[in-house]
N, C-alpha and C positions, 0 to 999 in steps of 0.2 A: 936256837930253837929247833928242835930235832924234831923227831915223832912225840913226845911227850905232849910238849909243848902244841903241834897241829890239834893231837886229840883235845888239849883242855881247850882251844879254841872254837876246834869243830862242836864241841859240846856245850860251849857257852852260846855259840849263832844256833845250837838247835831249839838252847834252852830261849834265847829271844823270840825264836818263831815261833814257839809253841805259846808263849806269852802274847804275842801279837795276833798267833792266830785267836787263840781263845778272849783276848781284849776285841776282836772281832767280831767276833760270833756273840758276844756280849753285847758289842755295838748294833750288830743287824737285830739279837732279839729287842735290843730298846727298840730300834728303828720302827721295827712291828708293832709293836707295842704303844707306841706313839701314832701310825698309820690309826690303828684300828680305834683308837680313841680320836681323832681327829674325822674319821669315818664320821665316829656316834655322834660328835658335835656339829659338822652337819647334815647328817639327818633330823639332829632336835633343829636345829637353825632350821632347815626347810619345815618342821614340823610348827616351829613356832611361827615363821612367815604365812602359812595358809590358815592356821589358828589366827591370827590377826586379821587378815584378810576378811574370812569369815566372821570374826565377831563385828570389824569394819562393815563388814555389806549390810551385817543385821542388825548395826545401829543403825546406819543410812536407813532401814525400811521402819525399823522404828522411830527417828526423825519422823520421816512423810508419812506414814500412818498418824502421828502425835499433830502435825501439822491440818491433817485433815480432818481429824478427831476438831480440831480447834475450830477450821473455818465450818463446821458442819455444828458445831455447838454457836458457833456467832448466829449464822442464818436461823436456825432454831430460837435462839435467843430472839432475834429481831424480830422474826415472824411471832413467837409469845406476846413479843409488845404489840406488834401492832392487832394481835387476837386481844389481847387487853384493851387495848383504844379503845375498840371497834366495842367491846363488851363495856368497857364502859360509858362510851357514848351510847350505847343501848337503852344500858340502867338507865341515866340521864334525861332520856327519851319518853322511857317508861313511866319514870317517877313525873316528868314534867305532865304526860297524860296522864295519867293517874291528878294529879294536883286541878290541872285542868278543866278537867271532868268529875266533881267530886257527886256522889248520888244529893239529891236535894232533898229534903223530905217538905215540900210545905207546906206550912202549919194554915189552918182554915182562917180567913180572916174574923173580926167580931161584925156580923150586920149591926148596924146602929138603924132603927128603926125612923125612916122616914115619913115624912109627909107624905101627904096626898098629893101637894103643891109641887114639891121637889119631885119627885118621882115624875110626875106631867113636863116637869121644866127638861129632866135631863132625856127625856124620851122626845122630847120636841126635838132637842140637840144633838142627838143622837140621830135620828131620822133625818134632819135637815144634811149633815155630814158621813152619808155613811160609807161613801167611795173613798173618798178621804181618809176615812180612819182606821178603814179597813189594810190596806198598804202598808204602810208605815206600822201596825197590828202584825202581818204577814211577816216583813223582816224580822222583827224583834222575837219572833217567833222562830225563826231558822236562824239566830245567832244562837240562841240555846240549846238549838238542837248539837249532842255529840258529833263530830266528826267522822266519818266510817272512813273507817280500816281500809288501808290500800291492800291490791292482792296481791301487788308484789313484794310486802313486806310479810316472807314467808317463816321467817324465824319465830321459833317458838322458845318461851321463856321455859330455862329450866327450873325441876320443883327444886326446893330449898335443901332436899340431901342431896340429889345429884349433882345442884350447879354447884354446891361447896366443896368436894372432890374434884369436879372436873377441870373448875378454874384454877385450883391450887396446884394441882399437880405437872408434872414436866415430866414427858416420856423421852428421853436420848433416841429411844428404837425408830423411832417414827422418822427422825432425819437420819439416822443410822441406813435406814433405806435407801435415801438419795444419793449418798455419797459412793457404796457399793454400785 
């Protein structure tokens, strides 16, 4: 192995380095190239963690909004009923006074034309009792009379367009208020 032989060896170790270098340099540009794409991954990764996060919190607020939406349509509800109770113990009330009290019209009796005799008799008996019959005339006279109105009973009935919208309808806004 002379000089010949040095140079084809010297030239075969340059030609490895130069393979090596360049399988190098091949390897850092991957290298790079993998970095900067593992960068992008997580910044999506953190971008999708706060993305979830956030749509998390704003279902959470929509849960407890839905939740309050609920218990605020219960109490609404319950209160409806017992405005319905109460209205229809009213009606009830109403119609029983109404039934109660109906106008009278009455009709004039037929006089059957008396005696002389009778007449004298029932005027005798009448005179003879007249403390008596007077009394017991007085009540029977104030059970007929109507009942009057108490003042504390300040509700006023509505007319027949208005109560028929008022009592049908459900306004949400009205408990909407309370819960705000």
């Amino acid at each position: 192995m002379k000089g010949k032989d040095k140079e084809s060896a010297a030239r075969k170790a340059k030609d490895l380095v130069q393979v090596a270098e360049r399988a190098h340099k091949e390897s850092a540009r991957k290298a790079d190239a993998a970095e900067d794409v593992s960068k992008q991954a997580k910044s999506a990764l953190k971008k999708a963690k706060k993305d979830f996060k956030v749509a998390s919190k704003t279902a959470r607020e929509a849960r407890r909004a839905a939740d309050e939406a609920r218990s605020a349509y219960d109490k609404a509800a319950k209160r409806s009923a017992k405005a319905e109770a109460r209205l229809g113990k009213s009606r009830k009330k109403a119609a029983s006074k109404q039934s109660a009290t109906p106008v009278k019209e009455t009709a004039p009796k037929p006089v059957a034309p008396k005696s002389a005799a009778a007449k004298s008799a029932a005027a005798k008996s009448a005179a003879a009792k007249p403390a008596a019959k007077s009394a017991p005339a007085r009540k029977a006279r104030r059970k007929q009379k109507a009942p009057k109105a108490r003042p504390k009973a300040v509700e006023t009935t509505p007319s027949a367009g208005e109560g028929a919208g008022a009592e049908d309808s459900f306004v949400l806004g009205e408990s909407g208020a309370d819960v705000q």
